[in-house]
N, C-alpha and C positions, 0 to 999 in steps of 0.2 A: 641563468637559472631563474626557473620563476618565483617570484614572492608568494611566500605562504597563505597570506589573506586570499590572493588572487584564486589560486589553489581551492581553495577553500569552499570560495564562491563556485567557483565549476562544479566543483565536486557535490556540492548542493543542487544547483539545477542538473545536473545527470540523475541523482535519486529521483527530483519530480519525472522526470522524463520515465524513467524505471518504474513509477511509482503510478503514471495514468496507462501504460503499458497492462500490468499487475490489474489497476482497474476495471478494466476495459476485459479481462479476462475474466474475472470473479462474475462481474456482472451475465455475460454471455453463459458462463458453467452454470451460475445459479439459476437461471431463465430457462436454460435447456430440465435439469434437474428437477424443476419445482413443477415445469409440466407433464414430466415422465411422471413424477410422483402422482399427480393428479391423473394422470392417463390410466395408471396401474389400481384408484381408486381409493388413496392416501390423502385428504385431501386437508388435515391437519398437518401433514408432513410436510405438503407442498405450502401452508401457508408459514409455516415456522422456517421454511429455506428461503420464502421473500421476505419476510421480516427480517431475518438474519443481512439478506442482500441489502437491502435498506440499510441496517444500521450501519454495517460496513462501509457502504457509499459515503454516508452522512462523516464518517470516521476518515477515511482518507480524504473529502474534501477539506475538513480540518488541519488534518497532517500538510497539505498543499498551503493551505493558508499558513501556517508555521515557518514551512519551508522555502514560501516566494518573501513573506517579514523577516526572517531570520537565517540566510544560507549559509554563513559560516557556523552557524550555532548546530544545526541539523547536519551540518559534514562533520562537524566534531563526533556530536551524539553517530554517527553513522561510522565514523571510524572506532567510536569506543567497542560498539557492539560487534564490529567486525573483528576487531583485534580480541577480546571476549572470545568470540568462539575461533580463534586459530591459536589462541593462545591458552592450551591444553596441557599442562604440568603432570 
């Protein structure tokens, strides 16, 4: 059996993993969107979807820093929120 800390830790770097994955998507959705937006001649809309993408960027590099200092703390939090939503009464 393996030890729970152990656990713990994996389960922490599988989120970063999951989590530059996520990244890496947001960014490309936002980049396509914000130049549609600007193509169609939105061009408030398009700057409010890079700013948006910025701030989110700037946000999940935070979240990665938390999560490479603290991985059993972030599989905890990771399992709280997951048990949260399967655990519907």
């Amino acid at each position: 059996m393996i030890p729970v800390a152990l656990r713990a830790g994996s389960m922490g770097l599988k989120f970063l993993r999951t989590l530059y994955k996520g990244k890496a998507k947001i960014g490309t959705a936002a980049k396509k969107s914000a130049t549609f937006a600007a193509n169609k001649g939105f061009p408030k809309t398009s700057q409010f979807i890079t700013g948006t993408a910025k701030k989110t960027h700037k946000g999940t590099k935070n979240i990665k820093k938390f999560v490479k200092k603290y991985p059993k703390s972030s599989a905890a939090v990771t399992g709280a929120v997951v048990w949260d939503m399967l655990d519907k009464d």
